[in-house]
C-alpha positions, 0 to 999 in steps of 0.5 A: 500500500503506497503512501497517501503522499506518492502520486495518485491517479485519482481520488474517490468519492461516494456521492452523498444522499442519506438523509439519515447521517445528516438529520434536518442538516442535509441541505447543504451537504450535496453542495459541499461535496461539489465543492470538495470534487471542484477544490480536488479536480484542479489537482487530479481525476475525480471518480464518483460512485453514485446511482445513475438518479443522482447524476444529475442533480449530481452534475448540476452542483458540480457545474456550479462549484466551477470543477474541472469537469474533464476530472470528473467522472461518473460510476453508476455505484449505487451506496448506503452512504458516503464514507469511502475511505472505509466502504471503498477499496484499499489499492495497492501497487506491486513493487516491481511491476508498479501495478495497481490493484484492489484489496477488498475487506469486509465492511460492516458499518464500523461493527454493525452501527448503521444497517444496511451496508450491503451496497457499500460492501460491493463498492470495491468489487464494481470499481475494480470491475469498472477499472478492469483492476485485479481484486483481492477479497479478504476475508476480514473486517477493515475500514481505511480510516482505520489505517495509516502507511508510510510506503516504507513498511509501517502501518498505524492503527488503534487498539479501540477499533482493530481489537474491537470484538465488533470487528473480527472477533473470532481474530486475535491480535497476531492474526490480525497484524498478520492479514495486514501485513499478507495484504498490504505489504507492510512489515511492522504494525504500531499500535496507538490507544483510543480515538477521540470524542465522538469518534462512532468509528470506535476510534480511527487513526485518521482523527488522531496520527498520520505519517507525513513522511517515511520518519515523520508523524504530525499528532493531534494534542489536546492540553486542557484537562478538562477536555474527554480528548487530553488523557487518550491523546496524551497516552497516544503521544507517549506511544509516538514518542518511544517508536523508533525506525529499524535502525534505532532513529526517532520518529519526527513527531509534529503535533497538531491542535485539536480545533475547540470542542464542536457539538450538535444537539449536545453531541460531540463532534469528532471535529479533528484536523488529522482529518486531511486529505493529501492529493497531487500538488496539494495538502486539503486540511479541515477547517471549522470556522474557528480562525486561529486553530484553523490557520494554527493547524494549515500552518503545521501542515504546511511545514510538514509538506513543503512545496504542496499548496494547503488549502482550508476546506470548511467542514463543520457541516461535514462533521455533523455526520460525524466524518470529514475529509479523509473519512469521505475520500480515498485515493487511486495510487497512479500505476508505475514502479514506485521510487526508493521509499524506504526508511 
């Protein structure tokens, strides 16, 4: 599994229509989407699973959102819901041929939370049909959310999801790691706590650390005590901190704020800016109309991936799902054999 930062052929998208995730907030999300296709298309292929009633609707929003429309693309992929990084397929490239494949885990709506997931389950194997792309089906349960890869050998990943015994509880620990590293190509997985408040996914690595680089790790904090955050992230950090690469170097740990609390209906949000999106030329980072914070964390990233444009994408309608940029998205690796990218 290549890292997210190594160039990419596309990003994926599941067109948003379930009233459901959003309640009395769905208004807005369509258009918000067409403006997340719009910023991504600038960049690179936009390819959108979306039932064939929906496409032009679809199409009208993303017209409007002014996107580079010869990036965009159309599959009729019909779904339950929007979140592609965990219905989506997981691709990989081979090492020495540099062709790309999909890998398509099981998917069970984070443990069972929202049925039905039956159409979000066959998304990878449409679109490895669609794409004429060779598909590995695994039997276990997996989001992509719910992992992290530097390209090098090392995958990032929670106790409170992958160890969740509402995810593949007939696994222990060592055969889990063991799927992973049989199916993704990785060598050594690091395994972080818990995940932040309001996280329904049981706590996925996309709220909390992301590699930046093969030695690299930007973190979110959280330094008030009184917040649910502070403890989890504090102990996630101590973790970070005693990693170490093959050859006994410390990992670069960059840390990251965490925006004020966002709440609707007395519910915490699990608003997070390791919730980014990293595409062709450009770093796409969560924003929360909280000005400070949402300048304090594009700054980091953009220390963190010198010569990519960072740009702020308002997420706070997004969020009310419970979900930001990262959790919608999932990126197509481009084909070709991949550089030196070993630690």
């Amino acid at each position: 599994m290549p890292a997210e930062w190594e160039p990419q052929e596309a990003v994926w998208l599941s067109w948003p229509h379930n009233r459901k995730t959003w309640p009395g907030r769905f208004r807005a999300i369509p258009a918000r989407f067409a403006e997340l296709v719009a910023v991504i298309s600038r960049f690179e292929k936009v390819r959108i699973n979306l039932a064939r009633p929906l496409q032009r609707r679809a199409l009208s929003l993303i017209n409007r959102a002014k996107a580079e429309l010869g990036n965009v693309e159309l599959f009729h992929h019909a779904t339950d819901d929007c979140w592609c990084r965990d219905h989506g397929p997981i691709f990989v490239r081979h090492r020495r041929t540099g062709e790309v494949a999909v890998t398509d885990w099981r998917y069970n709506a984070w443990g069972g939370k929202y049925p039905s997931f039956a159409r979000d389950n066959r998304i990878p194997s449409q679109i490895s049909r669609a794409l004429d792309l060779r598909r590995f089906a695994v039997e276990m349960v997996l989001e992509g959310g719910s992992i992290d890869v530097n390209g090098a050998g090392l995958l990032l990943t929670t106790e409170s999801c992958l160890l969740n015994p509402n995810r593949n509880p007939q696994l222990t620990r060592g055969q889990i790691e063991q799927a992973l590293r049989e199916n993704l190509g990785v060598s050594r997985i690091v395994w972080l706590g818990a995940g932040i408040a309001g996280d329904d996914t049981d706590g996925h690595v996309d709220d909390l650390s992301r590699f930046f680089r093969t030695d690299g790790i930007v973190t979110v904090v959280e330094n008030d005590r009184r917040d649910p955050n502070c403890r989890p992230l504090r102990e996630n950090l101590e973790r970070l901190h005693r990693l170490r690469t093959p050859g006994g170097r410390k990992f670069a740990i960059v840390a990251l704020p965490m925006p004020a609390p966002c709440f609707h209906r007395a519910q915490q949000l699990p608003a997070s800016y390791a919730n980014f999106l990293i595409i062709n030329g450009a770093v796409l980072v969560p924003a929360f109309r909280q000005p400070r914070k949402d300048a304090e964390a594009a700054d980091v990233l953009a220390a963190c991936f010198p010569g990519r444009e960072v740009i702020s994408v308002d997420c706070l309608e997004l969020v009310w799902g419970l979900g930001a940029l990262h959790c919608v998205s999932q990126q197509q690796p481009a084909p070709g054999r991949p550089g030196r990218n070993q630690l």
